[in-house]
N, C-alpha and C positions, 0 to 999 in steps of 0.2 A: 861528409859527402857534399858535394856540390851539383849546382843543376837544381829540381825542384822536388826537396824531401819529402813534402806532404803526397804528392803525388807520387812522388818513387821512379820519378825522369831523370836520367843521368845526363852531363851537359851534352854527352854526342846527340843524345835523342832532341835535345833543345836547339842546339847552334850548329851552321855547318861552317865548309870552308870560305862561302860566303857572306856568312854574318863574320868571320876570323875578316876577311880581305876587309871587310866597309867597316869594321871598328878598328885595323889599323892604318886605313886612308883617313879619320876621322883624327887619331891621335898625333897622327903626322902634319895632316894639316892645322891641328890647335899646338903643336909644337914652335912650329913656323909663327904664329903667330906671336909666340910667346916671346919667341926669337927677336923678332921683328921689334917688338914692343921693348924689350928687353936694350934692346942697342938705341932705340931713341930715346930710352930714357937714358942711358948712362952718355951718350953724347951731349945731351940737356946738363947733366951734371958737370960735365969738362969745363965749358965755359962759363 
C-alpha cells in the first residue's frame, strides 16, 4: 500500500490534483535545469 499505512490513508485521501500539478511544475522545472547545466558543461568539454 502506498499513502500513510500507519494511519490507513490511501494517497487519494493525502494528495490531490493539485499537489499532482506543483510536483510536476517542480520536476520540470529541476529538469530544465539539469538541461541547462548539462550543455554548459559538455560545451566547456569541446574546447
Amino acid at each position: 500500500m502506498y499513502g500513510d499505512e500507519e494511519a490507513n490513508v490511501s494517497p487519494d485521501e493525502l494528495y490531490d490534483s493539485k499537489d499532482a500539478e506543483e510536483a510536476l511544475n517542480y520536476a520540470d522545472y529541476t529538469y530544465k535545469l539539469v538541461l541547462k547545466l548539462y550543455r554548459e558543461i559538455s560545451s566547456v568539454d569541446d574546447h
